[in-house]
N, C-alpha and C positions, 0 to 999 in steps of 0.2 A: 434564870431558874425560878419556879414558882413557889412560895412556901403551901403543902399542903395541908391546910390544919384539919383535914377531917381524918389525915391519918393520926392524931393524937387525941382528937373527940370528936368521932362520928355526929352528934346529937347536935353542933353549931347549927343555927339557922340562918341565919344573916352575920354579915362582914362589913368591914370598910375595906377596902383596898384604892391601889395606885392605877392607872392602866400604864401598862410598860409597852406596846407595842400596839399597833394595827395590823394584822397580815393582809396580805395583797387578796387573799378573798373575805376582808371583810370579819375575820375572826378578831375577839376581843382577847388579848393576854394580859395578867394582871401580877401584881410582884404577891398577893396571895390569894387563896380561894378557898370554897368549900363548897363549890363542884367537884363532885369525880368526874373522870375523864373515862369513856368507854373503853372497857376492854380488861381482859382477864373473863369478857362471859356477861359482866356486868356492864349497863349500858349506862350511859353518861346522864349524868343528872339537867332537869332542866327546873328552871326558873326565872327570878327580871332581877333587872339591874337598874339600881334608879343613879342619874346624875343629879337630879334636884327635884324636888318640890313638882315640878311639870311635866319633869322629863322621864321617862319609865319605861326600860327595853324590856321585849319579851325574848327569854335563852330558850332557844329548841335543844339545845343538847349542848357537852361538853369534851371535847377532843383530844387526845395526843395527838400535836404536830408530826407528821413523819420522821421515823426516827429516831423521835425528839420523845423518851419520858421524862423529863425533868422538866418542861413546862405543861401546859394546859389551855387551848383555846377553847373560848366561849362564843356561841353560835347563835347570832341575834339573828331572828327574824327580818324577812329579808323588807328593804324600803324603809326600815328606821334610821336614822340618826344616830351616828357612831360617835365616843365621846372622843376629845385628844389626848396624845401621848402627854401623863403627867396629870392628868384628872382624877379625882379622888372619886369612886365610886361606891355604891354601897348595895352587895349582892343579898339576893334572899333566895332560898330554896323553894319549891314543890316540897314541901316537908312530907306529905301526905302518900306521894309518890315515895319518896328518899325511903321512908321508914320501913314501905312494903318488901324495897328491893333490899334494906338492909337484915328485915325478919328473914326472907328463903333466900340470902347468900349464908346465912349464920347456919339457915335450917339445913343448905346441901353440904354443910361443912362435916354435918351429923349424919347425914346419909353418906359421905364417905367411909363413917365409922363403923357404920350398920353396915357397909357392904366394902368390905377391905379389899378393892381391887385397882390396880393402876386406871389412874382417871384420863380417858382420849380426848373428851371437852365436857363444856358444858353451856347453860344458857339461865342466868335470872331474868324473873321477870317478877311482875306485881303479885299478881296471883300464883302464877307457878312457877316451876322450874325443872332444869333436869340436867343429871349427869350421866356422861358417855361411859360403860366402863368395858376394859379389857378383859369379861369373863367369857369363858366356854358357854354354859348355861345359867339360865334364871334358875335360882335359888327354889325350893321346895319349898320355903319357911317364910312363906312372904308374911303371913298374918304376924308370924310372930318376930320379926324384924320391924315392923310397923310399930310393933307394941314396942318393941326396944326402942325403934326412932322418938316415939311420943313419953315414952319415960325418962329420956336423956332433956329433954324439952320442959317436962315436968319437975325433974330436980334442979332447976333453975340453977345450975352450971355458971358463975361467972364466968367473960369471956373479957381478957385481960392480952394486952401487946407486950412484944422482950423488940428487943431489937440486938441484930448483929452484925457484925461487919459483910460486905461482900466475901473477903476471903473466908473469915468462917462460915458462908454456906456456901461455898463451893466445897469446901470440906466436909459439909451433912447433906449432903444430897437423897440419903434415906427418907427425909423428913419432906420431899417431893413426893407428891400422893401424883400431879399431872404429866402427864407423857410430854405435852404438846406446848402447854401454856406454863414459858419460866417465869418465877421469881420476880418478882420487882427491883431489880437489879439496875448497878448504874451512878447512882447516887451515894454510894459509901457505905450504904449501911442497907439493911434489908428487913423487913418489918413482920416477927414471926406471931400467927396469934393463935392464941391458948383456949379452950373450953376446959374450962375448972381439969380433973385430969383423967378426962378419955378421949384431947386429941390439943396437936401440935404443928401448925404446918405453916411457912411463906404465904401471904397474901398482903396484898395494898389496896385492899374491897375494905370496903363498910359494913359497922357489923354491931348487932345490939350489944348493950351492956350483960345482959343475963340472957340462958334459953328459956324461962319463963317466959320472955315478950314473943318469943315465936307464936304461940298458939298451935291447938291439934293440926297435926299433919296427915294428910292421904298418899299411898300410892297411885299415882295414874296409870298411864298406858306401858307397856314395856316391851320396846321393839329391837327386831334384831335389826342390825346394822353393819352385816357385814357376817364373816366367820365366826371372830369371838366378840363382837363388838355387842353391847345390849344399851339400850338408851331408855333408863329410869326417869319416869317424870313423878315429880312431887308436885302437890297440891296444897294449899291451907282448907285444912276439912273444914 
């Protein structure tokens, strides 16, 4: 099992860690990290891994093993030099990248709020993002849901973690906004995160400290995708 420290502070940049494994393609697993691992929408972190002074791996990305959420492999570029099981390494992030995708996963957290409808998926990325939702029609009110998005952003909202057991959220299930993508479930415990108090849901995503750091937000395109399906994309204005 890998300890996740970025689900207790986002903002780590670099680590020491152990390597606990090799896998047979060449993936790096480590006893801790502060890579996310792809998924839930948001895509895996990348950045290097240095074993020494000389030695310096570049991560294209970060994985769940099939299966498997409770570890995390790390995806070197391919033709380097892989450290041994029992090597002490020392991970550093794409800070630069990390921070993008942790501002519009916090931003579509708030665009669930503005638009209260069961969530089909979604997608972070650097500059934008977007959620699937289960409505009939697009909304009349868009200018003024935009203004709601960016004053929720504006009142610099702490964004604060609870944690609860597996069995208590299989008992609040309310508190599931996603159709499609469950809980980070598995581990004993399940990690709920707060925006000051206009929202409350399951995620194991990265996520700023306050909605000040977001910065103004845009609506982009908004496509139908189906019967009731509409796919809102957000922007950083």
């Amino acid at each position: 099992m890998t300890q996740f420290l970025f689900r207790d502070d986002s903002y780590l940049r670099t680590t020491d860690a152990v390597v606990t494994e090799i896998t047979p393609e060449g993936g790096i697993v480590l006893d801790r990290t502060i890579f996310y691992a792809a998924s839930g929408g948001q895509p895996g972190d990348t950045g290097t891994l240095a074993l020494d002074a000389s030695r310096l791996l570049t991560l294209t990305t970060a994985l769940h093993p099939e299966g498997d959420k409770t570890a995390i492999v790390h995806v070197p570029e391919p033709g380097q030099t892989l450290p041994a099981v029992g090597e002490r390494v020392t991970l550093s992030l794409d800070w630069e990248r990390r921070y993008k995708l942790m501002r519009m996963h916090t931003a579509l957290h708030l665009l669930s709020v503005v638009m209260p409808y069961p969530v089909t998926g979604g997608q972070i990325g650097e500059d934008k993002g977007r959620l699937d939702f289960d409505m009939p029609e697009v909304p009349d009110d868009l200018p003024a849901l935009e203004t709601q998005l960016n004053d929720m952003v504006t009142a610099n909202h702490a964004v604060s973690y609870e944690w609860i057991s597996d069995e208590e959220m299989a008992a609040k299930a309310d508190l599931i906004k996603t159709m499609k993508v469950k809980p980070p479930m598995g581990q004993g415990r399940v990690r709920l995160v707060r925006i000051g108090d206009v929202d409350l849901q399951p995620c194991g995503g990265t996520h700023v400290a306050r909605t000040g750091e977001i910065g103004p937000l845009a609506f982009g395109k908004i496509e139908k995708k189906g019967k009731q399906n509409r796919r809102v994309s957000l922007h950083f204005a």
